[in-house]
C-alpha positions, 0 to 999 in steps of 0.5 A: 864236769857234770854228766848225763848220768847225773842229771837224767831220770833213770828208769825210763818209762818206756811205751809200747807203739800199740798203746793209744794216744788216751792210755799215753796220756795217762802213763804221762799223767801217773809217771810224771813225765813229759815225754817216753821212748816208744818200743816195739815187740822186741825191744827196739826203740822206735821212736819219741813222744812227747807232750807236744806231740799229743797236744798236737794231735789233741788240736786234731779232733780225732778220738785219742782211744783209737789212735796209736801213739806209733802214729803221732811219735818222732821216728827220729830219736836222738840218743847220747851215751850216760858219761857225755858231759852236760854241756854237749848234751845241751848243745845237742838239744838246741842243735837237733830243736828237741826237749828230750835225749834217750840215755844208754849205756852201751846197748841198754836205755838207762834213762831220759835227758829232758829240758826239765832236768836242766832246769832242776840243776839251775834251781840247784844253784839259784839263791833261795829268797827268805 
């Protein structure tokens, strides 16, 4: 059986909670990611942001330069451990309506689960046209 560890996007991005919504953007656009953990000053993870947490906001008319991330972030954030088997963390999404599960090991973040990671494994195993 598969596990997290092998499907995640290690080295997590992580944002800090007083980033604007604009630099976020811009992190998300550099890094090639759809979705980051937000931190506070010391470490803790306080909460996820998502893409769709900024087209959201985008939909608003507010300016993204003055806005912090911490302002529009899920609270909740759904972590799972780096040897829980694909499947269960599958399961976890769907239960939770989430594309994104923060990954550790022990007390460290290792890394991000997203849907985006799935649909690579899939592509490994779908027939190639040629």
């Amino acid at each position: 059986m598969r596990t997290v560890g092998e499907i995640m996007t290690p080295v997590v991005q992580a944002i800090h909670q007083d980033k604007s919504i604009l630099e976020t953007e811009g992190v998300f656009v550099t890094q090639s990611i759809s979705g980051a953990p937000i931190m506070d000053d010391l470490g803790t993870i306080v909460g996820f942001v998502s893409k769709t947490d900024i087209i959201r906001f985008d939909s608003t008319g507010e300016d993204p330069a003055y806005a912090r991330v911490s302002e529009i972030a899920t609270p909740k954030v759904v972590a799972i451990n780096i040897t829980l088997p694909i499947n269960e963390a599958a399961q976890k999404m769907l239960q939770h309506h989430i594309h994104h599960l923060v990954v550790m090991e022990g007390e460290s973040m290792v890394g991000v689960l997203s849907a985006f990671d799935y649909v690579r494994l899939a592509a490994e195993y779908l027939p190639t046209e040629g």
